[in-house]
C-alpha positions, 0 to 999 in steps of 0.5 A: 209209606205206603205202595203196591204198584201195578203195571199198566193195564188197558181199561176204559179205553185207556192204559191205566198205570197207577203208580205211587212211590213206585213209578209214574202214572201212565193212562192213555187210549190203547187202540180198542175196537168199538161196536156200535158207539155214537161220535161223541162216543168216540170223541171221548175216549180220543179226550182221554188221551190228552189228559194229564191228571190221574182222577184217581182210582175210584173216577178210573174204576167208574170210566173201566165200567162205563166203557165196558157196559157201553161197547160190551153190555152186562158182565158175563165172565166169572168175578176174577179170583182173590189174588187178582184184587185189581181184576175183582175191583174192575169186575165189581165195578163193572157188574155194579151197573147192572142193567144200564143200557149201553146207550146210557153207559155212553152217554155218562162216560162223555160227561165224566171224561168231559168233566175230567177235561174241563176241570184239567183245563182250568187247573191249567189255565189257573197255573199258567196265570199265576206263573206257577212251574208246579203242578202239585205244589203252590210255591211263592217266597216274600221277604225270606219267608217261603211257602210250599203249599201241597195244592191237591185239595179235592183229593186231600192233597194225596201224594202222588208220584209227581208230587213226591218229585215236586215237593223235592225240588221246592225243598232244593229250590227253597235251599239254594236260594239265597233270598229264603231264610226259611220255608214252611210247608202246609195244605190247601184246604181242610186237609193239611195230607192225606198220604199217599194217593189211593192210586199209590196202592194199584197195579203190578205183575209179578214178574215186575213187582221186585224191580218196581218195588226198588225203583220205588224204594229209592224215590222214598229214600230221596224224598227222606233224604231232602229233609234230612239235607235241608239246611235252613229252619224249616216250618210245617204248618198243620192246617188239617188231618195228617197221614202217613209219610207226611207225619212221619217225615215231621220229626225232620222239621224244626218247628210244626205248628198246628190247628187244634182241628188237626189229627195225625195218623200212621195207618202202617201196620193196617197195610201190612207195612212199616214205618219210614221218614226215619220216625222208626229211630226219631219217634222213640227218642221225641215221644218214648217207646210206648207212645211212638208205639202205639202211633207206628205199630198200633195205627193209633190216630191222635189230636193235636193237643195229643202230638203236642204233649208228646213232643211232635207238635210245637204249638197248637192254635185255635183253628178259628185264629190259626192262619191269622196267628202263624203266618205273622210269626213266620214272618218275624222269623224270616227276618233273622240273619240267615246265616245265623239260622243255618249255622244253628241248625247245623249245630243242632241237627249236623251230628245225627245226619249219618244216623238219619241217612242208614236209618232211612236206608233200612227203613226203605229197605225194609219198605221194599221187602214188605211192598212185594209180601204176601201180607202186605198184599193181602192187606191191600185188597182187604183195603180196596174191598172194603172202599170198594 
């Protein structure tokens, strides 16, 4: 799992925090003086305060430089040093819109913050519809088959803080409920997840990085935790590319069925980090050291036909039938006797728990020395430099 957090900082009229594994997003209007801006301008930035949704690093950096190159004109000041790869990715942003005119920076800013709202308003209004209480999960259970659905598709279904959060109340939910005799988990869209959300990776001072790296920590070791608590079968319904955290907690299902249009990636060591979902201890034992190996430490990318044959992946279907053949057979098995399933589980999974609970606190532990290292640092800005 990866996550470098930043405090917030104010840009593009708004306080952009960007927030992870490690703390919540926070993003709104900070009082800044403007010179010379339009009404609509103005009604713009006051927009952007009432919005909910993070748009993501790369929609922020754009919106920083707009604001910029609106109130301020062309960059003047020196590009920021290495160690501030923050300050240097605002900077190059900025300074990528060279000479556009500041009554053009206007006037694009109010289309993307107009965008922004009216993509946000139509989510809402979607969601309130469908009586949904998730804002990053699609939630329903029929005939004691549930189904979680990571609902983030434009951004692959990146994890968010929210949706860490999320994801671990619809596993509760999904246990306490005497209705759900299993609970299967996939992606909208083409991608089943794609990780952590690339705002995961921004923002923190020094003096407050150890203290936001353990608060972090702890909402990993949550999220672990519920799969490794989870009591009824649970099913992962692989409908695309899968990254990071979310291949790693897979050893903790009991079924994972997956398209041959899927892959599946652990891209740790890249960002100077380590591997967490206890797959430290379970991809070793499912697979042998070697391939667990090449997976965990060497960033190695594989099929679905490859993650079955070393025993992550259960099944793997064509992706032409795929949604076609799987739901039907979860359908099946929601009508097993309920008990009987959760009594199995138990057998089968009870006498590993303790092992799970202090493998997933060294990993986490490990996590939280490596978010605050100098590799794993510098490992990130390579990341954003080279996006950027």
């Amino acid at each position: 799992m990866a996550g470098v957090r930043y405090l917030a900082r104010t840009v593009a009229g708004c306080r952009y925090g960007v927030g992870s594994v490690m703390g919540q997003v926070g993003w709104r209007a900070a009082g800044v003086r403007f010179m010379s801006v339009s009404p609509q301008f103005e009604e713009a930035k006051e927009r952007l305060n009432t919005l909910k949704e993070d748009p993501g690093n790369e929609v922020k950096l754009k919106l920083y430089a707009l604001f910029k190159q609106a109130t301020q004109g062309q960059v003047t000041t020196k590009r920021p040093g290495m160690v501030d790869f923050v300050g240097r990715a605002k900077w190059d942003a900025w300074n990528a819109l060279g000479s556009m005119s500041q009554e053009e920076a206007q006037k694009v800013y109010i289309d993307v913050v107009n965008s922004l709202a009216g993509a946000e308003a139509s989510q809402a209004a979607a969601a309130a519809e469908s009586g949904q209480k998730y804002s990053t999960l699609l939630v329903t259970c029929e005939g004691g088959l549930r189904t979680i659905t990571l609902n983030r598709p434009k951004k692959f279904n990146a994890i968010t803080v929210d949706m860490y959060n999320e994801w671990s109340a619809a596993l509760k939910e999904a246990a306490e409920d005497p209705h759900t005799v299993i609970t299967a988990i996939t992606g909208a869209g083409e991608y089943y997840c794609s990780g952590n959300d690339l705002s995961n990776f921004t923002g923190i001072s020094p003096q407050n990085m150890h203290e936001h790296s353990k608060k972090s920590g702890e909402l990993l070791y949550g999220f672990v935790s519920s799969f490794i608590d989870f009591p009824k079968p649970l099913v992962a319904v692989v409908n695309g590319p899968a990254l990071g955290v979310s291949v790693t907690v897979m050893g903790l299902f009991d079924v994972v069925y997956a398209t041959d249009k899927a892959t599946f990636s652990t891209p740790f060591s890249r960002l100077g980090q380590s591997p967490e979902g206890c797959s430290s201890y379970i991809f070793p034992r499912l697979m042998g050291p070697a391939k667990a190996n090449e997976l965990l430490l060497f960033n190695k990318k594989i099929t679905a036909q490859e993650a079955c044959d070393c025993g992550l992946v259960t099944e793997v279907f064509p992706g032409a039938t795929f949604q076609q053949e799987v739901w039907p057979r979860l359908q099946e098995y929601a009508k097993l006797p309920a008990k009987s399933l959760i009594y199995s589980k138990s057998l089968t999974r009870d006498l590993e728990k303790e092992i799970l609970y202090k493998v997933n606190r060294a990993e986490c532990d490990r996590l939280v020395e490596r978010w605050t290292s100098e590799d794993c640092i510098n490992a990130i800005m390579k990341f954003f430099n080279r996006k950027n």
